[in-house]
Structure formats: structure tokens, C-alpha cells
Steps between C-alpha positions, in 0.01 A plus 500: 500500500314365178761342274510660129288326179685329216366684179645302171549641176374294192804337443597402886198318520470318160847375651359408802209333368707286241711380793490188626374445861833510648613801334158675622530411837903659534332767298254553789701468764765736392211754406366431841809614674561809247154606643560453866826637468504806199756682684752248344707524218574274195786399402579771306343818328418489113334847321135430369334642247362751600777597705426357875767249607379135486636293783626102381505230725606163428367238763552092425447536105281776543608829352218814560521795383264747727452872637356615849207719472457674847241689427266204404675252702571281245803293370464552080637189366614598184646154358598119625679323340689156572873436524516124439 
């Protein structure tokens, strides 16, 4: 089976893009495995905005805030940010 797309919102990927090349790379591979693997949960559950839960993970410094979208078969990465 086809794994899912990453889909950023504005403020995930200015994060991403004002990363260093380290920080990218984790980013990618952590994305990478959210999207061959959406079936798994974050850390823990946090209410978004408009009322879907967000899943977080925190992964080596990483911490990603993200929702599935089954339908579209995309992981929404809704924010990264960076723990140290």
C-alpha cells in the first residue's frame, strides 16, 4: 500500500525551513515513518482548534504536533518545534 503525503501548515514548514540541516533531516525521517506508519499514535492527544484531536510526538529534540487524514492519506503537520 501507498504510504500517506505530509501536507504542512504555514507555520510547520517556516519551522522546517529555518532549521538547520540536522534538524531537517530528524524532521524527515520522523515524518517519513508517521507516513508509513499513520496507524500510530503520539505521545499523547491535545484538542485543536477546530476541535479534532492533534496527536504530539516528541522524537530526539523533535516535538510535532500532527493529525491523520484518512480520507486524503495524508499526515497534517500542524507545528515543529525544537526541544533543545
Amino acid at each position: 500500500m501507498k504510504p500517506f503525503e505530509p501536507a504542512y501548515s504555514q507555520e510547520a514548514l517556516a519551522a522546517l525551513l529555518a532549521a538547520g540541516a540536522t534538524r531537517r533531516k530528524l524532521a524527515a525521517r520522523v515524518i517519513d515513518r508517521l507516513c508509513r506508519f499513520p496507524e500510530r499514535l503520539g505521545d499523547c492527544p491535545i484538542p485543536g482548534p477546530d476541535g479534532r484531536d492533534n496527536q504530539v510526538l516528541l522524537r530526539d529534540g523533535l516535538l510535532l504536533t500532527y493529525w491523520i487524514d484518512d480520507a486524503a492519506r495524508e499526515v497534517r503537520i500542524v507545528n515543529i518545534e525544537w526541544t533543545s
